[in-house]
C-alpha positions in Angstrom: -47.4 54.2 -119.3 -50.7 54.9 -117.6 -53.4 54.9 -119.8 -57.0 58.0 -120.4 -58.7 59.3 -123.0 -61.6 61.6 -123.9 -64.7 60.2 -125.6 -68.1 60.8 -126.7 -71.4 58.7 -126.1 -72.4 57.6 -129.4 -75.1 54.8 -127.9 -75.4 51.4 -127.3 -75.5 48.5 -130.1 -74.7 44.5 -129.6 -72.3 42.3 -131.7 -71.6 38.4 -132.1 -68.1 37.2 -131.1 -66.4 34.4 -133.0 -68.7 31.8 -130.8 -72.0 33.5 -132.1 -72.5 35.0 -128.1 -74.3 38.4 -128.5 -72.7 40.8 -126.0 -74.3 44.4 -125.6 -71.6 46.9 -125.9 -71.4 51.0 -125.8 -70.2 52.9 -129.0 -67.8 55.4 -127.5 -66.3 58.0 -130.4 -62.7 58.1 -128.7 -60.8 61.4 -129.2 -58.7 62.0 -130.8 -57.2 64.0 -128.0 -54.1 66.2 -127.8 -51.9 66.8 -124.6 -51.9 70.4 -124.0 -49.8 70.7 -120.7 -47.4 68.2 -118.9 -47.4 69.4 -115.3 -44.2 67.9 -113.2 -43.0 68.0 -109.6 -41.0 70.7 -109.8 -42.9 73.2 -111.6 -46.1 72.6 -110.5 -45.7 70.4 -107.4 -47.8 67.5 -109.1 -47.5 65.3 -112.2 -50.4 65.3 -114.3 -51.2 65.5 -117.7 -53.5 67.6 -119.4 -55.4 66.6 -122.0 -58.0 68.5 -124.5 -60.6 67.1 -126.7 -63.1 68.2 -129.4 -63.3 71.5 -131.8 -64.6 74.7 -130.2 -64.7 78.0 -131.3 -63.2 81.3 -130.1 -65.7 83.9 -127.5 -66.7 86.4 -130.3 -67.7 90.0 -128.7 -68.9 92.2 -131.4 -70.4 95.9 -131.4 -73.7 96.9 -132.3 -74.9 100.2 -133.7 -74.7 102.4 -130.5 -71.3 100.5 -129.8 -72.8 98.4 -127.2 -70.5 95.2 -127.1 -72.3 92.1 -127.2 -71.9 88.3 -127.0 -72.4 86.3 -129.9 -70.6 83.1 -129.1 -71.0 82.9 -125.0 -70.0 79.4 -125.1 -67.0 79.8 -127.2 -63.6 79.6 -125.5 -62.4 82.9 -123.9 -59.2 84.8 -124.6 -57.2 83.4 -121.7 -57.8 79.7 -122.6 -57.3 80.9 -126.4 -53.7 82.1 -124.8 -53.1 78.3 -123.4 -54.0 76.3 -126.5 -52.3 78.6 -128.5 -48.7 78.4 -126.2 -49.6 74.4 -126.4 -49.7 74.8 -130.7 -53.0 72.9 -130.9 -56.2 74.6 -131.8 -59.1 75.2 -129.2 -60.7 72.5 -127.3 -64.3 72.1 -126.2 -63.3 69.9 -123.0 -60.1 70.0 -121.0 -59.3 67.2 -118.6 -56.3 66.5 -116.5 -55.0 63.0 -115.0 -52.7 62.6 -112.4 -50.7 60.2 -113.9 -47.0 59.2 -112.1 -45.5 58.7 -115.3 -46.6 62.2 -117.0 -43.3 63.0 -118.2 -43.9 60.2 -120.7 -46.2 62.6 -122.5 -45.3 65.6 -125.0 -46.9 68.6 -125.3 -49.6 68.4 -128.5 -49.0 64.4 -128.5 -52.4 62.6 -130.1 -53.6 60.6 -128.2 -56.1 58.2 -130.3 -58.0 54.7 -129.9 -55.0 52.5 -129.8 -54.1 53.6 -126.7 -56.6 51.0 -126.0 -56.7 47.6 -127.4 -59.7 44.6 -127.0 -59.5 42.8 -123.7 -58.5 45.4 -121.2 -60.3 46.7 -118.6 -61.6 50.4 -118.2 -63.3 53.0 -115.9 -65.6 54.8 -117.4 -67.1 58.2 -115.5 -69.5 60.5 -116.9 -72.3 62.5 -115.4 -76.0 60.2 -115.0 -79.0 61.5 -117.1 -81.1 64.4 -114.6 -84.8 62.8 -113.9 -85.5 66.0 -111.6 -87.3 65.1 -108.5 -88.5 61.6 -108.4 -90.6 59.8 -105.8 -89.2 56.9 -103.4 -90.0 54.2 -105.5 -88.5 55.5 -108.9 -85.3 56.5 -106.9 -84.8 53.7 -104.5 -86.8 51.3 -105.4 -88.7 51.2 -102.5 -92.3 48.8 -103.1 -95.7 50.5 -103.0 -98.2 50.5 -100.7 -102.2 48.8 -101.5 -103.5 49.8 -104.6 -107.1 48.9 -103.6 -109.7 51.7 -103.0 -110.0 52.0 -99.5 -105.9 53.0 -99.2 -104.5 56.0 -99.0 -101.2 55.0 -99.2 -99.9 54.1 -102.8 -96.5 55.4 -103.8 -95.9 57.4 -100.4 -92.3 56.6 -99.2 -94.1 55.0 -95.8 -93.0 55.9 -92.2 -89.4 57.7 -91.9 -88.9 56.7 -88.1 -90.6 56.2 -84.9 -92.2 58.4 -83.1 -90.9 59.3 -79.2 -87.6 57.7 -79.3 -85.3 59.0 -81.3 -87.3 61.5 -82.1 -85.9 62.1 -85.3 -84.7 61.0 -88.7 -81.7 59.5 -88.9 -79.5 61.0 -91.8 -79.1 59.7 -95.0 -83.0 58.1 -95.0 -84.0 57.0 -98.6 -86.9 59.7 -99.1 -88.3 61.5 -102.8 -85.7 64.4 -103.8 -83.5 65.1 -106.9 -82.6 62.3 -108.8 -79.6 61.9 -111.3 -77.0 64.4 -112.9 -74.0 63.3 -110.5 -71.2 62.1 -111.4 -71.1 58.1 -111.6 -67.8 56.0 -112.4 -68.6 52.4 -114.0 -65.6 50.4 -112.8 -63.8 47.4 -114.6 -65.4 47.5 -118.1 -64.1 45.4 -120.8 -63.1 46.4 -124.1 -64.2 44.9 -126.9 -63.4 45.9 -130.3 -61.4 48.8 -131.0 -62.2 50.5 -134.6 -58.4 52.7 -134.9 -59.2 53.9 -138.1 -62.6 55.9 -136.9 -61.3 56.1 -133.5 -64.8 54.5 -132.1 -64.3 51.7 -128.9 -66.7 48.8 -128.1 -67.2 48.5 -124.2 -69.0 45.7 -123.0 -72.1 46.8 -120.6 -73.5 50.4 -120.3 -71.9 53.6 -119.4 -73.9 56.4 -117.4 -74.6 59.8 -119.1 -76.7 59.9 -122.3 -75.7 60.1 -126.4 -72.8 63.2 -127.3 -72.4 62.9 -123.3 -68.6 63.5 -122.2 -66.9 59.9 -121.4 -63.8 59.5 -119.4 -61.8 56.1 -120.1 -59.2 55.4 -117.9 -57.4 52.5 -117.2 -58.8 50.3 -114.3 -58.1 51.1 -110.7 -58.8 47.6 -109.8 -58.0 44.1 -111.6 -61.0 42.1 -111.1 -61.8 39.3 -113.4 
C-alpha cells in the first residue's frame, strides 16, 4: 500500500540519537486524516484517493435588519462541500487532498489515516508552498555577488549586464534578474524519518521542509530510493 498523509508545520527542533549525534529535524503535526472519497477506474476513469484533514466550520450566511444577507464565516466550507463530507460520514475538513495512488481500492471511505502509517527510517517527500519574500533583488534571489562597495562605484547590488549589446540583441529567456521571490510550490525529495510520536500523531523528519509554522505539509512516500 502506497503511502500520504496531511500534516501541519509545527517548526524545527534537534534531538540526540543513541550515539549522542545531534540531528536537526522538522516537527510535523501529522493528521489525523480521514479518506473521504475512493475514486476507481471505472467510475471515475482514475484511481485516487481522497483525503481530508483538519476541523473547519460550515459558510454561515445570516440576515441583517433590512434582510440583507451577509457573510459571516467566508472562509467556512460551503454547502456543496458540506454535501460531500456529509455523503462521506466525516465532519468538515479545512484541506482536501487527493493522491493518485494504484492501489486506492485498498482504502475505505472515512478510514483514519494517522502517524503510523509512517514509521522511523523511511524516506519521504515533503511538498509545501515556500515562504513569499515579495520582490527581491539579484543577489537575495540568486545569489548573484555584488559589485564595489567603495565610493566612486555606482554599481553595488545591481544585477550587472543582462547580455551583449549588437549580437543577439536581446535577452535570452529565463536570465536570473530581481522579480518575485518565493510562494511556489517546492517538493523536498527523500527525507528521512526519524521518530514517530503515534500517540500525538507528531513526526520527526530529518532536515528542513519549505513553507513556514501551521503551513500545510504533504508527506508522501518517496519517488526515488536514494541512500
Amino acid at each position: 500500500m502506497k503511502k500520504a498523509i496531511l500534516a501541519t508545520k509545527v517548526g524545527m527542533t534537534q534531538i540526540f540519537d543513541e550515539n549522542g549525534v545531534l540531528i536537526p529535524v522538522t516537527v510535523l503535526q501529522a493528521g489525523p486524516c480521514v479518506v473521504t472519497q475512493v475514486k476507481t477506474v471505472e467510475n471515475d476513469g482514475y484511481s485516487a484517493v481522497q483525503v481530508g484533514y483538519g476541523e473547519a466550520k460550515d459558510k454561515i450566511v445570516a440576515k441583517d435588519v433590512t434582510g440583507k444577507k451577509t457573510i459571516v464565516n467566508a472562509h467556512g466550507v460551503k454547502k456543496a462541500q458540506k454535501g460531500h463530507f456529509e455523503k462521506a460520514g466525516v465532519d468538515s475538513k479545512k484541506f482536501v487532498k487527493e493522491f493518485r495512488f494504484d492501489n486506492a481500492e485498498e482504502y475505505q471511505v472515512a478510514q483514519e489515516i494517522k502517524a503510523d502509517i509512517f514509521a522511523a527510517g523511511d524516506k519521504v517527500d515533503a511538498t509545501a508552498t515556500s515562504k513569499g519574500k515579495g520582490f527581491q533583488g539579484a543577489i537575495k534571489r540568486h545569489g548573484q555577488s555584488r559589485g564595489p562597495m567603495a565610493h566612486g562605484s555606482k554599481y553595488h547590488r545591481h544585477a550587472g549586464s543582462n547580455g551583449a549589446c549588437s549580437d543577439p540583441s536581446r535577452v535570452f529567456k529565463g536570465k536570473k534578474m530581481p522579480g518575485h521571490m518565493g510562494n511556489v510550490k517546492v517538493t523536498v525529495q527523500n527525507l528521512e524519518v526519524i521518530r514517530v510520536d503515534v500517540e500525538n500523531n507528531v513526526i520527526l523528519v530529518r532536515g528542513a521542509v519549505p513553507g513556514p509554522k501551521k503551513s500545510l505539509v504533504v508527506l508522501k512516500e518517496s519517488v526515488k530510493s536514494v541512500g
